[in-house]
C-alpha positions as CSV (number, residue, x, y, z in Angstrom):
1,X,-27.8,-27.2,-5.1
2,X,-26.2,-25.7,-8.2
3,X,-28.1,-23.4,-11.0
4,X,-27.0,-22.2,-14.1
5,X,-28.3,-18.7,-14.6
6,X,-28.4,-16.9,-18.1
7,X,-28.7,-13.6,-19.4
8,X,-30.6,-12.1,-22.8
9,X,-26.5,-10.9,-23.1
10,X,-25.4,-14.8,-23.1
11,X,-23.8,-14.2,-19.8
12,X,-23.3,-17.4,-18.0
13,X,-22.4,-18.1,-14.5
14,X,-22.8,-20.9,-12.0
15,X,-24.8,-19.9,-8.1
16,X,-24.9,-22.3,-5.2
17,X,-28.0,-22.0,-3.5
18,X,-30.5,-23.8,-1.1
19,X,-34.1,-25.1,-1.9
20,X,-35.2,-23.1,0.7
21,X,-33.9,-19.6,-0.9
22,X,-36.9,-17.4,-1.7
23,X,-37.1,-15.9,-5.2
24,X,-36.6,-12.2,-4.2
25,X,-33.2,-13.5,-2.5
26,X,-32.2,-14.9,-5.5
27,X,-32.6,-12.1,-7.2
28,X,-30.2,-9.6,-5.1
29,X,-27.7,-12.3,-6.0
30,X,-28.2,-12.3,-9.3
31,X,-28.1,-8.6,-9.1
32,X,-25.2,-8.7,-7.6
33,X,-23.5,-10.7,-10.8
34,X,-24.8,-8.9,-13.5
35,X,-25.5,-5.4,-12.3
36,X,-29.1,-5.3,-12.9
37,X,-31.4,-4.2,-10.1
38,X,-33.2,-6.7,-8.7
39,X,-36.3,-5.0,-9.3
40,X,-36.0,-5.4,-13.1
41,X,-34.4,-9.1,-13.3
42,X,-38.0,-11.2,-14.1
43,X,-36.5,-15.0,-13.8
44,X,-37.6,-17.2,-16.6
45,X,-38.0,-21.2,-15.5
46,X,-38.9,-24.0,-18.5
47,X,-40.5,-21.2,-20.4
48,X,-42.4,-19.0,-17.6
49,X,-42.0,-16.0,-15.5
50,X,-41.7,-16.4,-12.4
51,X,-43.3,-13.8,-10.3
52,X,-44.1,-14.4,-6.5
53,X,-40.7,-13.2,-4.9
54,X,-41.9,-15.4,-1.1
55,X,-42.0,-18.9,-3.0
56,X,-39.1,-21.0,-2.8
57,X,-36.7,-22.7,-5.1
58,X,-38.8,-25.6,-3.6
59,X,-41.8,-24.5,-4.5
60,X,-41.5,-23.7,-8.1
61,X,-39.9,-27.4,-8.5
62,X,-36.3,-26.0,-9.3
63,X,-33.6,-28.6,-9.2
64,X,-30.0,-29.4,-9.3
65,X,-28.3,-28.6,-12.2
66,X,-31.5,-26.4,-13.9
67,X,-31.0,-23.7,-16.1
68,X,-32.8,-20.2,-15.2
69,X,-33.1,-17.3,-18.0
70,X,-32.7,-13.5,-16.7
71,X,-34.7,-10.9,-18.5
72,X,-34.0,-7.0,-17.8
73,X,-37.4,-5.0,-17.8
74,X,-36.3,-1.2,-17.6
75,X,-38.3,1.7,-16.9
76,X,-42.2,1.5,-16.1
77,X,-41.9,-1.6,-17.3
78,X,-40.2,-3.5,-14.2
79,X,-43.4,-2.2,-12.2
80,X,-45.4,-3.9,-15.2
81,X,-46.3,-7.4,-15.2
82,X,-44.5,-8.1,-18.9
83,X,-45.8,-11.7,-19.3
84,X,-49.3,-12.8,-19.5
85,X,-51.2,-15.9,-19.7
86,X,-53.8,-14.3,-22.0
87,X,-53.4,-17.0,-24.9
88,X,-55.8,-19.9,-25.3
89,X,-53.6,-21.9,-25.0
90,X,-52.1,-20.6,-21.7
91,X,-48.3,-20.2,-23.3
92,X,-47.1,-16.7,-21.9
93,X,-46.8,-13.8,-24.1
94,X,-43.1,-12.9,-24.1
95,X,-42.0,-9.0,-24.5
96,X,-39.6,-10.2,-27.5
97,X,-38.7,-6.1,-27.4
98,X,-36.6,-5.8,-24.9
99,X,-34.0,-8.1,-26.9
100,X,-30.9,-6.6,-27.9
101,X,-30.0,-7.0,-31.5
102,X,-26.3,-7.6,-31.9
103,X,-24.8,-4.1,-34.2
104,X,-27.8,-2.2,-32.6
105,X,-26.9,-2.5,-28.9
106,X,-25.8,1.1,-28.4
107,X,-29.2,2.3,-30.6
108,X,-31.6,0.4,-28.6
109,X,-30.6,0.8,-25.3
110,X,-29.7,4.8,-25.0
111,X,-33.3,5.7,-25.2
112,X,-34.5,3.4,-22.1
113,X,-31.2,4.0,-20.5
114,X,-31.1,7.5,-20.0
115,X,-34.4,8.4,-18.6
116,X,-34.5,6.2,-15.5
117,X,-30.8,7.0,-14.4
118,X,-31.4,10.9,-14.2
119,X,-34.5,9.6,-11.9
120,X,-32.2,7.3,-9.8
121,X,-29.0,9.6,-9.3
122,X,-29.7,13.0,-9.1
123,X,-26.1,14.3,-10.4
124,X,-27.7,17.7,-10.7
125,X,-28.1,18.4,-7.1
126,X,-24.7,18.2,-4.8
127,X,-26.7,18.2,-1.8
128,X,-28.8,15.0,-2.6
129,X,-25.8,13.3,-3.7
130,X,-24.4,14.0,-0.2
131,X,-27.1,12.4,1.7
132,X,-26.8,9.6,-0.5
133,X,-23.3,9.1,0.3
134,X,-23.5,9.7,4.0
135,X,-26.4,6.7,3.9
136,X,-24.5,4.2,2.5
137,X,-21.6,3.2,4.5
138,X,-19.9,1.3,1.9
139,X,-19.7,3.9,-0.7
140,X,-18.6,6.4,1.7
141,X,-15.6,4.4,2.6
142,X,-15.2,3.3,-1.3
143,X,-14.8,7.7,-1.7
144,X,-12.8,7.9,1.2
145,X,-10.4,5.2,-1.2
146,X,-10.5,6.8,-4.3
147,X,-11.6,10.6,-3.9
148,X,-10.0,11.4,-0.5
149,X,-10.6,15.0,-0.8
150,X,-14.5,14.9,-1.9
151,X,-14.2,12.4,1.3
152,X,-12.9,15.0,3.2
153,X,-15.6,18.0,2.1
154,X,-17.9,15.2,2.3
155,X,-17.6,14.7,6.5
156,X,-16.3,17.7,7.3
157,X,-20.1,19.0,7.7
158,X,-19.4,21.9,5.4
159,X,-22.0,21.9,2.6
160,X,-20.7,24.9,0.6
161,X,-17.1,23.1,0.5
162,X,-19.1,20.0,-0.6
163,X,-20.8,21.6,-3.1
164,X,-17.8,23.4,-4.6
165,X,-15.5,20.1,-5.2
166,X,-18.0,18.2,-6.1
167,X,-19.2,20.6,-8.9
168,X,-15.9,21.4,-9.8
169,X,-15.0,17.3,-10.4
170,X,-18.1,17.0,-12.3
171,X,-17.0,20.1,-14.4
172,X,-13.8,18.2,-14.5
173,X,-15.7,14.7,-15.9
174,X,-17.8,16.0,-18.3
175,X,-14.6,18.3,-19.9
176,X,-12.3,14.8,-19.8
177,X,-15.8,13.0,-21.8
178,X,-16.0,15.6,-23.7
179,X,-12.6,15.1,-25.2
180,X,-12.6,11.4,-25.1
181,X,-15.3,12.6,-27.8
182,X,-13.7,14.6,-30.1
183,X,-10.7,11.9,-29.6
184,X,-12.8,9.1,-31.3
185,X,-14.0,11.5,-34.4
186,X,-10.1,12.8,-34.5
187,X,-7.9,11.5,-37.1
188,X,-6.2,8.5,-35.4
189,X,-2.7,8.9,-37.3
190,X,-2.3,12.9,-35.9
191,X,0.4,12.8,-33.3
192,X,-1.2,14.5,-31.2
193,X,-4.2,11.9,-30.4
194,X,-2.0,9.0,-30.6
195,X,-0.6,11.0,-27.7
196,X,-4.2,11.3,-26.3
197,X,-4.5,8.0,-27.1
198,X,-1.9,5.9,-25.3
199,X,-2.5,8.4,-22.4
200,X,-5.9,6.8,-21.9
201,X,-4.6,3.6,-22.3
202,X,-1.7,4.0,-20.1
203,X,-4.4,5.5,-17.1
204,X,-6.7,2.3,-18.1
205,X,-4.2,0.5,-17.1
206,X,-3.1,1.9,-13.8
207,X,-6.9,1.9,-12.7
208,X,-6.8,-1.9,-13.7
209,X,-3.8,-2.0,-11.7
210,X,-5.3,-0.1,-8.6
211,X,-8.3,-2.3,-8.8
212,X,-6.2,-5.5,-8.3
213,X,-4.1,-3.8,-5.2
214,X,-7.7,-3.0,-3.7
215,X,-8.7,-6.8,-3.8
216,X,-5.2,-8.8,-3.6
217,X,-3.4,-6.4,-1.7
218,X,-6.0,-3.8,0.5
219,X,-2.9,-3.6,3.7
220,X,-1.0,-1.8,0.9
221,X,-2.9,1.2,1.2
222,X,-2.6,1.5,4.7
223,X,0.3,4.1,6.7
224,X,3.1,1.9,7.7
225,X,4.0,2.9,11.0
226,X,7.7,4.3,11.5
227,X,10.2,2.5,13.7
228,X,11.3,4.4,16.9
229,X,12.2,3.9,19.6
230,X,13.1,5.0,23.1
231,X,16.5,6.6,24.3
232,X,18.1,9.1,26.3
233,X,20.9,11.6,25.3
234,X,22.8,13.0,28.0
235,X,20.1,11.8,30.6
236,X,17.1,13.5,28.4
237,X,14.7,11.0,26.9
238,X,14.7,11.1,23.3
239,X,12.1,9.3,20.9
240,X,15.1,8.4,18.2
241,X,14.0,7.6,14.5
242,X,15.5,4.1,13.4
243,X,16.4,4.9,9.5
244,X,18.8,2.1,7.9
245,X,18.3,4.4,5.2
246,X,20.5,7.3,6.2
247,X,24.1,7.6,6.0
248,X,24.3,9.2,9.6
249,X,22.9,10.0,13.1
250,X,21.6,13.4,12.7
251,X,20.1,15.4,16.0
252,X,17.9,18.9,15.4
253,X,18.8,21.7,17.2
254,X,16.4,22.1,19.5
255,X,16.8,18.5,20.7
256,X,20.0,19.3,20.7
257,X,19.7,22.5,23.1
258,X,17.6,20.3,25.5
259,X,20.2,17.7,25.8
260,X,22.7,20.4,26.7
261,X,25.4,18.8,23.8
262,X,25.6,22.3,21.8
263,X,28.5,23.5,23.6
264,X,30.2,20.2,21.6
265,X,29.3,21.2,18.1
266,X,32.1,21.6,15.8
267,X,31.1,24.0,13.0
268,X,34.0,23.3,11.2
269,X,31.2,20.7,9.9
270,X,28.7,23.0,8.5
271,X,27.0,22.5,5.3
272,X,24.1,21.7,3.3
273,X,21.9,18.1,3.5
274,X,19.3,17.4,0.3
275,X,17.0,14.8,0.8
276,X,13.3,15.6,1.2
277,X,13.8,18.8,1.2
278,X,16.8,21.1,1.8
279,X,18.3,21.9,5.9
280,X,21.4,23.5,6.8
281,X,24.1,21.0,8.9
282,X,25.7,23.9,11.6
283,X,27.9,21.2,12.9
284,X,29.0,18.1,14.4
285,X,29.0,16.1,18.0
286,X,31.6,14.1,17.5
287,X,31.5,11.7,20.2
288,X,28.1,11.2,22.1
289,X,26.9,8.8,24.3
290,X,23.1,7.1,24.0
291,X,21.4,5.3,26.2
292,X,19.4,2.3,24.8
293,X,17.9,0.0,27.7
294,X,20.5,-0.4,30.0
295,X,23.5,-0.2,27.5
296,X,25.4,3.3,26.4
297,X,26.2,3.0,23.0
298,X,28.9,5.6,21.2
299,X,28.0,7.9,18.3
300,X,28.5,10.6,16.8
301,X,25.3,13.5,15.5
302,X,25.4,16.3,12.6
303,X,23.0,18.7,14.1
304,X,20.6,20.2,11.3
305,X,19.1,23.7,12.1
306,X,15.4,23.0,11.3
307,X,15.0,19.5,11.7
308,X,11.4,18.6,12.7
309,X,12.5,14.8,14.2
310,X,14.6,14.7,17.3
311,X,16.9,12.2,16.3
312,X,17.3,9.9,13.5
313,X,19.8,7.0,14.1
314,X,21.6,6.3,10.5
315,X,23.4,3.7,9.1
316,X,26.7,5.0,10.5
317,X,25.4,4.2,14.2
318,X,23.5,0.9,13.2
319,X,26.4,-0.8,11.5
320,X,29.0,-0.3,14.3
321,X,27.1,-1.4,16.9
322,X,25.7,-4.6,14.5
323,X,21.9,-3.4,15.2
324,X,19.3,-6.3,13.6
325,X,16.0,-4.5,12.9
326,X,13.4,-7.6,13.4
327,X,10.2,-6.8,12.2
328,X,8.4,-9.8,13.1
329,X,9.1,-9.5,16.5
330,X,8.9,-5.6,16.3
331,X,12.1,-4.9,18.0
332,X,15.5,-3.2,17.6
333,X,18.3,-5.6,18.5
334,X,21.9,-4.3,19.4
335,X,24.0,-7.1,18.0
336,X,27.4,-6.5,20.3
337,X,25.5,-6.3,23.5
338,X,22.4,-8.7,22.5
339,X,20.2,-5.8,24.1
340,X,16.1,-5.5,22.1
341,X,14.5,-2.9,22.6
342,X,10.8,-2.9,21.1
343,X,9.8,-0.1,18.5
344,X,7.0,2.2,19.5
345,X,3.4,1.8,19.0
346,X,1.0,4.0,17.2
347,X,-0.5,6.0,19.7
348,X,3.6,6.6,21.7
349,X,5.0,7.6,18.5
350,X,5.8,11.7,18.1
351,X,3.5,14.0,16.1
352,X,6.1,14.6,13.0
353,X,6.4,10.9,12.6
354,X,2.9,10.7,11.2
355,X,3.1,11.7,7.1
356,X,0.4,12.1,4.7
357,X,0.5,10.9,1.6
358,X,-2.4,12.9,0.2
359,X,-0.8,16.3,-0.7
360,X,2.4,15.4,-2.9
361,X,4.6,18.2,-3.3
362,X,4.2,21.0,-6.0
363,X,6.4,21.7,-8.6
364,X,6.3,24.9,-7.1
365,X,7.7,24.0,-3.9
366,X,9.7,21.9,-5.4
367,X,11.7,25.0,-7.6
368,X,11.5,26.9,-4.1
369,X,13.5,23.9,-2.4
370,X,15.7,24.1,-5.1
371,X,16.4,27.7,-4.5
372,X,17.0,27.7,-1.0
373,X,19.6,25.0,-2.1
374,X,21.2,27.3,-4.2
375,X,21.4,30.2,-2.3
376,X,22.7,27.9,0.9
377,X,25.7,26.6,-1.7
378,X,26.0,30.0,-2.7
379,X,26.7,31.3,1.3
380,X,28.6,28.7,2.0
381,X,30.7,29.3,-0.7
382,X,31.1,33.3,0.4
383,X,31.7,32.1,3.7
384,X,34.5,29.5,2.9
385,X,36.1,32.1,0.3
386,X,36.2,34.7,2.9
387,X,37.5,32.7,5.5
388,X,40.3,31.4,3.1
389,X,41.1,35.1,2.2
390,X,41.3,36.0,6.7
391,X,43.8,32.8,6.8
392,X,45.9,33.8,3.5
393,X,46.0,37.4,4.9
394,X,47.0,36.0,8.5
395,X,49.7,34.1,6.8
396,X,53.3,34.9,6.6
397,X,53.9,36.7,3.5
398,X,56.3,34.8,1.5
399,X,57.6,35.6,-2.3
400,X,57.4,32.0,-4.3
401,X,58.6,31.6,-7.8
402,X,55.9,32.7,-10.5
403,X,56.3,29.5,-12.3
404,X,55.5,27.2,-9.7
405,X,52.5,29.3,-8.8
406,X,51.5,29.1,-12.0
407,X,51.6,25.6,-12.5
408,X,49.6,25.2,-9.4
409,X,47.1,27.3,-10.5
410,X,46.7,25.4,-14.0
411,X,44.8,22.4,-11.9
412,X,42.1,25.1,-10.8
413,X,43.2,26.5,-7.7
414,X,42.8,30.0,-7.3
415,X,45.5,31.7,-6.7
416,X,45.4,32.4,-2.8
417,X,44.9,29.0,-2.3
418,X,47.9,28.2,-4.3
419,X,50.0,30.9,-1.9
420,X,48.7,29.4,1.4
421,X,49.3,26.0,0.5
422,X,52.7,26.9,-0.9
423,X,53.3,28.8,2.7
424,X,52.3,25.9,4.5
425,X,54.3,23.5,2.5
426,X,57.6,25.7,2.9
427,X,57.6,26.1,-0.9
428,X,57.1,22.1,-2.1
429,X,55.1,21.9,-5.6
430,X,54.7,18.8,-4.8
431,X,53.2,19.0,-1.3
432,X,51.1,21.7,-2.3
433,X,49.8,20.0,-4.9
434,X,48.6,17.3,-3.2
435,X,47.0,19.3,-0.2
436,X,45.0,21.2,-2.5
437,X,43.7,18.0,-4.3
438,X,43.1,16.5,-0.6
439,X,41.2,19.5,0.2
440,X,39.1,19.7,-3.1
441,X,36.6,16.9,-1.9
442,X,34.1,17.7,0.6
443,X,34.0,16.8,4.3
444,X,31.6,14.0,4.4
């Protein structure tokens, strides 16, 4: 049957339940609507309390479609029977106090408010908050959501470390309220707390929007597996990285050493890659052979110094050989063979492959990563200029008008580069003018 159940707060809502439901049942779910413990809720019923939590909807004559009224009695006063049937003429006595005048809502309520919630949640002491936490199950795994790292302190059966987070987030809360604080009394046309101000909305907001994720979308917050897969390399097995993503096959050294292909590198090919992070290219396989399945697919592989992944198959790889990644069947197909291979399950995948999304970088790192890029450029550039020089020296000295040279060296060029491209071109302007534009553009 259906009941309609009102608060003192005009709060309406609609609960299903059966005749048979006992009253103390009915009132965790009300609890469970309107936050009040079920221990204060006293359910009114055509005028009267009703108190005996083992009777039945039945029993108290509660039908279809009634109306119930739910009173809150805080404090002492839930333990209190707040109705009696001392009157003549046997209508109950009513506690008309604990009704909450409309404009006095905040004044009324903060004195019975605060005294029974420093009984019920000891925020004072870290270590009964802890034992709380590890009772209940579903909070623990509601902190493992939103506070991983009190999480974290929380089973890692370290009470100091416990202690310290969780005093220094409270520290943290009560700083952040107290400026919410001075925020309302500020002036609300200063800059500066409009600033404050549409901060506070802005992080309302992504809470909101983290709160819908949780309900409509809880897979989202799960670790999406990465796609490998299994190969060899020169007869080695390899657990390749399938990245649509990257612009080529890359190989780390060290895979690279185990697969007995570093006699092949080319470091003509050397340089710098920046993606997460900064690694230094020392070269390039340019033709290598990889085994998926029964079929030995061509490629080539830039091998990066200090790679942590073995391999990572790019889009360079994937488009010649027309690969189809299909995610509903979990498998890698090659499209000019027709060869799947499945992807890797959780438990074959390698070690590096499993990220964590907790720590996000520093800015500090960050600037470091930045630095290492510069100083890398910075090498490579000494390194290029004094190889240029070796090769200029090397060269057949040759006299060339000042002019031309000059012109030459009006695009940019220095002026070495202008003589060895000049030497090479048997004095053209013109050829050396396009070789040194060619030669301008890095080596992809």
């Amino acid at each position: 049957m259906l009941v309609s159940v009102t608060t003192l707060n005009d709060q309406i809502f609609t609960l299903e339940v059966s005749d048979e439901l006992e009253l103390e049942n009915f009132k965790a779910m009300c609890e469970y609507e309107v936050g009040i413990l079920a221990r204060e809720i006293v359910v009114m019923w055509n005028g009267r309390p009703l108190h005996d939590g083992k009777r039945t909807m039945k029993e108290y004559g509660i039908k279809n479609g009634d109306m119930l009224l739910l009173q809150q009695i805080r404090g002492q006063q839930g333990q209190q029977q707040p109705f009696t049937d001392s009157s003549p003429s046997g209508v109950p006595n009513i506690d008309f106090g604990q009704i909450q005048i409309p404009g006095l809502m905040g004044a009324t309520s903060s004195g019975y408010q605060q005294q029974p919630q420093q009984g019920s949640f000891p925020e004072d002491d870290p270590a009964a908050v802890r034992k709380l936490l590890l009772a209940n199950p579903h909070e623990l795994s509601l902190l493992k959501e939103r506070n991983p790292p009190l999480a974290e302190a929380l089973l890692s059966d370290d009470p100091e470390k416990f202690n310290k987070i969780y005093l220094a987030q409270r520290k943290e809360r009560k700083e952040k309220e107290r400026e919410k604080i001075k925020l309302m009394n500020a002036d609300p046309f200063d800059p500066k707390a409009q600033e404050v101000i549409a901060e506070e909305i802005r992080m309302k907001n992504v809470e909101s929007n983290m709160e819908n994720a949780i309900e409509f979308a809880p897979e989202s917050f799960g670790q999406v597996l990465m796609l490998y897969i299994d190969c060899r390399v020169n007869g080695h097995a390899v657990k390749a990285f399938v990245d649509s993503g990257a612009q080529m096959t890359i190989m780390s050294q060290t895979c690279a050493e185990r697969c007995n292909i570093m006699r092949l590198v080319d470091p003509r090919w050397a340089g710098i890659a920046k993606g997460v992070g900064t690694q230094k290219i020392i070269g390039r396989v340019h033709l290598g052979q990889i085994q998926i399945e029964k079929d030995f697919l061509q490629s080539s592989f830039s091998i990066l110094e200090n790679q942590p992944m073995d391999m990572l198959l790019g889009l360079d790889m994937l488009k010649r050989h027309q690969c189809c990644i299909d995610l509903k069947r979990n498998k890698l197909v090659i499209g000019t063979t027709g060869t799947e291979t499945s992807f890797l399950t959780e438990s074959q995948l390698p070690e590096q492959s499993r990220l964590n999304y907790n720590h996000p970088p520093s800015p500090k790192s960050t600037s470091q990563e930045d630095q290492q890029l510069a100083e890398a450029l910075a090498r490579s550039q000494d390194e290029t200029g004094a190889s240029s020089s070796r090769s200029a020296g090397s060269s057949n000295s040759r006299s060339f008008p000042e002019q031309v040279v000059q012109d030459l060296m009006s695009n940019g060029f220095p002026r070495d580069r202008v003589i060895e491209e000049l030497s090479i071109a048997n004095g053209s302007k013109e050829a050396a003018l396009l070789a040194l534009f060619a030669k301008a553009f890095t080596v992809p």
